[in-house]
C-alpha positions as CSV (number, residue, x, y, z in Angstrom):
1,X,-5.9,15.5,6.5
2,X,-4.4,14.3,3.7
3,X,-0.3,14.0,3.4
4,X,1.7,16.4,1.4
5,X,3.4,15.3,-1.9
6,X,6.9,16.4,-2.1
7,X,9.3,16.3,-5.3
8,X,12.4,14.7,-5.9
9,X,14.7,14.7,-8.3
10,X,16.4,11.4,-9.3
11,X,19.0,9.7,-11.2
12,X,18.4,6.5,-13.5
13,X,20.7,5.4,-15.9
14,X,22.3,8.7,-15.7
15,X,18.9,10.5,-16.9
16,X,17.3,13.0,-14.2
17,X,13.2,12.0,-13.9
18,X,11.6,14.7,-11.0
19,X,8.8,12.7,-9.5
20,X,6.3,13.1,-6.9
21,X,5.8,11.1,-4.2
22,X,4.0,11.6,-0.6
23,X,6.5,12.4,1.9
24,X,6.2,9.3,4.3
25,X,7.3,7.3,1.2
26,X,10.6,9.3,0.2
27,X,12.2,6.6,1.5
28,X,10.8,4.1,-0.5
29,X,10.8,5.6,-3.5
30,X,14.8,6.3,-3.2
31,X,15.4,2.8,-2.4
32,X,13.3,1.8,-5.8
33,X,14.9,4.5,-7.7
34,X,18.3,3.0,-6.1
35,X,17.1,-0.9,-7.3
36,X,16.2,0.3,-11.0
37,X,19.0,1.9,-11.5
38,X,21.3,-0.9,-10.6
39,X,19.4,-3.5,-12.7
40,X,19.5,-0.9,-15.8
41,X,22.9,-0.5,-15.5
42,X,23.8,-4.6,-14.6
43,X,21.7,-4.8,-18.3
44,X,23.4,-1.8,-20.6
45,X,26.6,-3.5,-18.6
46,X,26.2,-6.7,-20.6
47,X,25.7,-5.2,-23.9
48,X,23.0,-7.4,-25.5
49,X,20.7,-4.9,-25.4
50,X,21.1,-1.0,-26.3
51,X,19.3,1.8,-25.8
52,X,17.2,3.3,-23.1
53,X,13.9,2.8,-23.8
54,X,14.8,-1.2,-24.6
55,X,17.0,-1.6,-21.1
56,X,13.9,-0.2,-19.2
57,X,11.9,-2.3,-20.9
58,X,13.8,-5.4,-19.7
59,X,14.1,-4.1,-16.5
60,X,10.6,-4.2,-16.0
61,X,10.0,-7.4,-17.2
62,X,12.8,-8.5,-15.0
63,X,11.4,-7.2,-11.8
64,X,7.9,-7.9,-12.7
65,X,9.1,-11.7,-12.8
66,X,10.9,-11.6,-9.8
67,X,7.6,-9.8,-7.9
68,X,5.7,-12.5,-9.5
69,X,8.3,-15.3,-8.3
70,X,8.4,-13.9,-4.5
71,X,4.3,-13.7,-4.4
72,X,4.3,-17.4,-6.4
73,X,6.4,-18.8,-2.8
74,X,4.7,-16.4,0.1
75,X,2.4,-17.9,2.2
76,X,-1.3,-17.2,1.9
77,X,-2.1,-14.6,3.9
78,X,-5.2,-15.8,6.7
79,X,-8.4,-14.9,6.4
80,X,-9.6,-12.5,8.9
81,X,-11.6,-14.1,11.5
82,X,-15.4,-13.7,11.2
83,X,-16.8,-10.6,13.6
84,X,-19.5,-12.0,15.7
85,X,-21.9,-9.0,16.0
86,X,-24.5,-11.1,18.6
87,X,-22.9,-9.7,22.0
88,X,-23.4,-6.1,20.2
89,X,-27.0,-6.4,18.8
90,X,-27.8,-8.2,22.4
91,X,-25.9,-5.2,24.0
92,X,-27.6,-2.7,21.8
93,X,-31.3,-4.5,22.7
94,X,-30.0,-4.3,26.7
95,X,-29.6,-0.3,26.1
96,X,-32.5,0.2,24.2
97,X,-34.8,-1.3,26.7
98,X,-33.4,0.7,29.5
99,X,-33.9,4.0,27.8
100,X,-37.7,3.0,27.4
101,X,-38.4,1.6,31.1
102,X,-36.7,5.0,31.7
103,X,-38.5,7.4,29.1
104,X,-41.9,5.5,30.7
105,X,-41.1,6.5,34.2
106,X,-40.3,10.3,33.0
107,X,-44.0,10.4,30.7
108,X,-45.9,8.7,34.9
109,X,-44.1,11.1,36.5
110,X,-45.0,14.5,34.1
């Protein structure tokens, strides 16, 4: 069953934007909207750049690098170990062979 998509309606630079998100991640998507609007504002607040379209812009760029920055340091996530499938397939083989010593004792005794 799939999750249903709720809308919200948020603030960013002092611009509403409705957007749709699943409901399990309302929570993340305020905390985002919450982030983005403080580095927007931290932006227009030093005055070098202007306009809307340009602060998001930098924004981006600014989170992207610090994403990139955080994933750069993280430590490699391990490999999953290897599934060994042997005790299965020598399980499945076991089954197998008692359901036809038992299908061979049904067809004698028919």
């Amino acid at each position: 069953m799939s999750e249903r998509a709720i809308h919200l309606d948020v603030t960013i630079l002092g611009r509403e934007y409705r957007v749709a998100c699943k409901e399990s991640e309302r929570a993340e998507l305020l905390e985002s909207v919450k982030y983005l609007d403080l580095r927007m504002r931290e932006i227009r607040d030093a005055g070098k750049i202007a306009g809307a379209e340009r602060i998001a812009v930098m924004a981006a760029l600014n989170i992207s690098n610090e994403m990139l920055r955080i994933k750069a340091t993280a430590p490699p996530v391990p490999a999953a170990p290897a599934f060994d499938s042997a005790p299965i397939e020598r399980r499945i083989s076991s089954m197998q062979a008692a359901i036809e010593r038992a299908m061979k004792g049904q067809e004698t005794s028919a």
